[in-house]
C-alpha positions in Angstrom: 107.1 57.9 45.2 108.7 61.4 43.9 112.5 62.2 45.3 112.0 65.1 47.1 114.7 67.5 47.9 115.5 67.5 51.8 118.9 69.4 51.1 119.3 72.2 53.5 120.8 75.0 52.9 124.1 75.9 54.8 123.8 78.2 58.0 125.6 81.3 56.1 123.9 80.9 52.9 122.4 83.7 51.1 119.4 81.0 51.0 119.4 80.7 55.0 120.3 84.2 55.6 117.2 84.9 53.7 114.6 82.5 55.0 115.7 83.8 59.0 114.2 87.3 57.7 111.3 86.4 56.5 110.8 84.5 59.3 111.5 87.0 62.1 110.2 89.8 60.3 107.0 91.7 62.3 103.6 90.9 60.7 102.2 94.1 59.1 98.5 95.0 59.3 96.3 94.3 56.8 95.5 98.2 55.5 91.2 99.1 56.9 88.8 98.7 54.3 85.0 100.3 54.1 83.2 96.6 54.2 80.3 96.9 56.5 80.7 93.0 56.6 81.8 92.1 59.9 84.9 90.1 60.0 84.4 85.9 59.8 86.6 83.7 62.0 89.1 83.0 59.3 90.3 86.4 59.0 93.8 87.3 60.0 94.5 89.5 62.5 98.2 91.3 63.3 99.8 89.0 66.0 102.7 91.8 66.5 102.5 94.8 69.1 102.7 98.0 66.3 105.4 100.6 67.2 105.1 104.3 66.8 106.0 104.7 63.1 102.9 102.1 62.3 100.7 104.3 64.2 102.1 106.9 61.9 101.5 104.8 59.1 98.4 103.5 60.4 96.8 107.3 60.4 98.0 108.4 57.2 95.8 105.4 55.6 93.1 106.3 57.7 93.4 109.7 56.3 94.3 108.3 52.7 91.0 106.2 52.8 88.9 108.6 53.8 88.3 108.0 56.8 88.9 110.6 60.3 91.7 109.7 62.8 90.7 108.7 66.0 91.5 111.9 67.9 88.8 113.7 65.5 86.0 111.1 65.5 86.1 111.6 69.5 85.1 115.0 69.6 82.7 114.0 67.0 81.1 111.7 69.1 81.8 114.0 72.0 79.6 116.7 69.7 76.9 114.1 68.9 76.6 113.8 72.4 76.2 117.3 73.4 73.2 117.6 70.9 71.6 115.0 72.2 71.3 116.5 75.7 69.8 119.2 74.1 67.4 117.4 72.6 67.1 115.8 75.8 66.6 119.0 77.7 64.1 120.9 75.1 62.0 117.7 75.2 61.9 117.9 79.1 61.2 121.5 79.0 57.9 121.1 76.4 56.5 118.2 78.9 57.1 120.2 82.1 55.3 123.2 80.0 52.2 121.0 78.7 51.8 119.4 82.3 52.4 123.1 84.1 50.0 124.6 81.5 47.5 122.0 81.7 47.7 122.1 85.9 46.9 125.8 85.4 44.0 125.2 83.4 42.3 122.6 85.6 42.7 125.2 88.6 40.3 128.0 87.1 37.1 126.5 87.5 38.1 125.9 91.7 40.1 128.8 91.6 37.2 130.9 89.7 39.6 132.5 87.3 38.6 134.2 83.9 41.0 132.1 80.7 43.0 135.4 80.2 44.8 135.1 83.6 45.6 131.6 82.8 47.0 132.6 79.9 48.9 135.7 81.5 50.6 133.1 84.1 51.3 131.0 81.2 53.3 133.8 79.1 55.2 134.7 82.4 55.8 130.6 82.8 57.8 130.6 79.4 59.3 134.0 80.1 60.3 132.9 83.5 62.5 129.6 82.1 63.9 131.1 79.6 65.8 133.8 82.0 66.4 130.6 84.0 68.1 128.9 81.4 66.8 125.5 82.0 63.7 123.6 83.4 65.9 121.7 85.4 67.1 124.6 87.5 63.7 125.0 89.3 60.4 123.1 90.5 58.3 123.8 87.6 55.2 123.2 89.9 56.3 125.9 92.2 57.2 128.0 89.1 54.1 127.1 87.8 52.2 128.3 91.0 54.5 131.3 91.6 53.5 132.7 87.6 49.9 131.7 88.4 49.9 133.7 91.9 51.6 137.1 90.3 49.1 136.6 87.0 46.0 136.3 89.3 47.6 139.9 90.9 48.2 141.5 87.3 45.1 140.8 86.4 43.2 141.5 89.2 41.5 138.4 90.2 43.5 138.2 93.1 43.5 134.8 95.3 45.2 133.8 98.4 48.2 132.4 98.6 46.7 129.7 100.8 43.9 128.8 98.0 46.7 128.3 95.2 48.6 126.0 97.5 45.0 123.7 98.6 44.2 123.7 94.7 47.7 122.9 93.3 49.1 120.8 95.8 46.7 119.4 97.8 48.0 120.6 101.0 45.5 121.6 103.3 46.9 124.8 105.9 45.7 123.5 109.3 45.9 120.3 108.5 49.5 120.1 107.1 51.0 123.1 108.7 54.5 122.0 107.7 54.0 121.2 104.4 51.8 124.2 103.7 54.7 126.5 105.3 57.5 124.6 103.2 56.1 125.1 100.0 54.3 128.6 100.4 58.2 130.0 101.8 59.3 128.2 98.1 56.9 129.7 96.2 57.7 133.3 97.5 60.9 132.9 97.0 60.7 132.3 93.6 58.4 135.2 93.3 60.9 137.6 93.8 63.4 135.7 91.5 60.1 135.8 88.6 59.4 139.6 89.3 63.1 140.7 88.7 63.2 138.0 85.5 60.2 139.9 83.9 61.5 143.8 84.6 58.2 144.3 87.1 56.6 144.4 83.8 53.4 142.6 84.1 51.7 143.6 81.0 50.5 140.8 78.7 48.1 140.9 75.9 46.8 137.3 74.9 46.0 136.7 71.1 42.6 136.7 72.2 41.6 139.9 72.1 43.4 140.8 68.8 41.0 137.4 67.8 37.4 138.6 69.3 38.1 142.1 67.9 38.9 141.1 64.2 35.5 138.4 64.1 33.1 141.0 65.6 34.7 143.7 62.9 34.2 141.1 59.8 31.1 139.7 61.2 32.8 136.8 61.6 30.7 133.3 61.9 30.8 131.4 65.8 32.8 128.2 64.4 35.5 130.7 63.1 35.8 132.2 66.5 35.6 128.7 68.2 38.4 127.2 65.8 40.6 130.6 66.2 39.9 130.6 70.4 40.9 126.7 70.4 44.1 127.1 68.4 45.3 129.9 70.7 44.7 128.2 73.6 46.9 125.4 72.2 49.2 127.6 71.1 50.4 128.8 74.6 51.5 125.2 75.2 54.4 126.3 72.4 56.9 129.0 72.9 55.1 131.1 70.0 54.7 133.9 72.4 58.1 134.2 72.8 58.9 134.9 69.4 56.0 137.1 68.0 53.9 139.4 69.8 49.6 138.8 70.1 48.3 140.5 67.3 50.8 138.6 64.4 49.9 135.2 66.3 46.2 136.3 66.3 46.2 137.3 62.8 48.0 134.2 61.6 45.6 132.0 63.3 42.9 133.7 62.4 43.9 133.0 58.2 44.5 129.3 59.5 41.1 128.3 61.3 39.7 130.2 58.5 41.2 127.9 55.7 40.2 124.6 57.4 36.4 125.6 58.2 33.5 123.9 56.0 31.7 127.1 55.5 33.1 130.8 54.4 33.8 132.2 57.8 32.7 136.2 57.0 30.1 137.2 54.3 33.1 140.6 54.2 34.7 140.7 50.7 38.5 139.0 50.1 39.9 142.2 50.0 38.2 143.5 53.6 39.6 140.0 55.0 43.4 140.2 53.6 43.5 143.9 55.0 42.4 142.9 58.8 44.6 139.5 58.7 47.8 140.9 57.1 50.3 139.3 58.5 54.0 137.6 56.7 53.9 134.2 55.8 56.5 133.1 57.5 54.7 133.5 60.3 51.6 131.8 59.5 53.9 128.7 58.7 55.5 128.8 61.8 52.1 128.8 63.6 50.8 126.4 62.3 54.2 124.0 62.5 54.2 124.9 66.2 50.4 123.5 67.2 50.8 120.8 64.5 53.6 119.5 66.6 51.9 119.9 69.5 49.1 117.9 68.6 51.4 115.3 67.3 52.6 115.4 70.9 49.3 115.2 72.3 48.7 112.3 69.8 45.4 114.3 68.9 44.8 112.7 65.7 41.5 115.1 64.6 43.1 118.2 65.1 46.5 117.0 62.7 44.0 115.9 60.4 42.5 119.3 60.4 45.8 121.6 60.5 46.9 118.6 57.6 43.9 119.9 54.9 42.5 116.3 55.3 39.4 117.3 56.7 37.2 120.6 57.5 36.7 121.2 61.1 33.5 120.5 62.5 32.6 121.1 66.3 30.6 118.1 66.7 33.6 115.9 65.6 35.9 117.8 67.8 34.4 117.6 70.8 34.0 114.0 70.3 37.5 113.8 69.4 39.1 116.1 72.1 41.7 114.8 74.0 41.8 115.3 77.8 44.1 117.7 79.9 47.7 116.2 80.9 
């Protein structure tokens, strides 16, 4: 066997002076690296509580390696977080509108109401939550019935308060006297809130008429006016009305069911058509980005395929297609 060494150095030595440093010296941390690897079992880890001036330190690296201190990826996450409740809220605002829009619409044929005061209580639906601010700072059903009651008044095709509330809510007056009375006092209240939100300005002029009015002039074919009449109607599920007045959504509708129909949609020349459609691009894109989405919310596969260019709308295949009220 090898003689090994076992002298030890003397308590004052430079040697032992030396090897009592190292030994009682605090660990210091490894410095962070960018390895998306998570750490194994063997890794070392500081064993020492870090003081003030290694949080110092321990920052400036962060900073020095590109990464953000602690302090500032908080109020990033803190911003992340405020965008997603956004998100959260304008999703909840588009389903509340589709159901309310789509409750509406199932109410005409009991109700007897013409489409254009649907689509009058409609408008004053999106008008009315916006000036609220937020879906989630009213019923939207009673919203919903309080736009429909002041539409049906606006447009005269006036209905009882009392017929609204059987249709909508099921509640029958003399046989649920409390319920009726509970939501008819919510409903007018929220009348008065909707007239003072739209100015007492009732005046509304649906897409529609800007529509019928432009076919009849180019002698427009009965598919074109079907394909135009169907997109509008799916259009007041989106907040387009908001944002551009009937005759520009009309118009840009009008260049879009015209592009995706099988057959020429007016024997009038190009230049007759581009004069009584005029309308920006922009608009036109924006159109028909807002009812695409809406169909992809729907999940109504034909109609993407249409507004896509992958196939020409046909009736037939979109009645067969068509995808049931909310």
């Amino acid at each position: 066997m090898d003689n090994k060494d076992t002298t030890q150095p003397e308590p004052n030595s430079p040697t032992a002076n030396q090897q009592n440093t190292e030994t009682n010296s605090p660990v210091t941390p490894a410095p962070q690296t960018h390895s998306e690897t998570p750490p194994t079992d063997n890794a070392q880890t500081p064993t020492n509580p870090i003081n003030a001036t290694e949080s110092r330190t321990s920052v400036t690296q962060e900073q020095q390696q590109g990464e953000e201190p602690a302090p500032k990826r908080q109020k990033t996450e803190q911003k992340l977080t405020k965008q997603q409740q956004a998100e959260q809220l304008t999703r909840e605002k588009y389903e509340q509108t589709v159901k309310m829009y789509a409750l509406m619409r199932k109410s005409a044929k009991p109700l007897s109401l013409p489409h254009l005061t649907i689509a009058t209580a409609i408008v004053f639906f999106h008008r009315f939550i916006q000036k609220l601010g937020s879906i989630r700072h009213c019923d939207p059903k009673i919203a919903a019935a309080a736009c429909l009651f002041v539409a049906c008044k606006s447009e005269s095709t006036q209905k009882r308060l009392r017929e609204l509330i059987e249709v909508l809510f099921n509640v029958v007056e003399k046989d649920q006297p409390r319920d009726y009375n509970h939501i008819k006092e919510k409903i007018t209240d929220t009348e008065a809130v909707l007239l003072q939100y739209l100015g007492f300005s009732f005046f509304v002029d649906p897409p529609y008429r800007t529509l019928v009015q432009t076919i009849t002039m180019l002698q427009g074919s009965e598919v074109w006016k079907e394909l135009g009449w169907l997109l509008i109607t799916d259009a007041l599920n989106t907040s387009l009305c908001l944002k551009y007045e009937a005759p520009k959504i009309a118009k840009a509708v009008l260049r879009l069911s015209a592009k995706f129909l099988e057959d020429h949609p007016t024997p009038c020349t190009s230049q007759m058509f581009e004069e009584a459609t005029a309308v920006d691009e922009e608009v036109v894109l924006t159109v028909r980005k807002s009812i695409l989405n809406y169909y992809y919310f729907r999940h109504h596969q034909y109609m993407i395929d249409v507004l896509s260019g992958v196939t020409k709308y046909n009736p037939a295949a979109a009645a067969a297609a068509a995808a049931p009220l909310c």
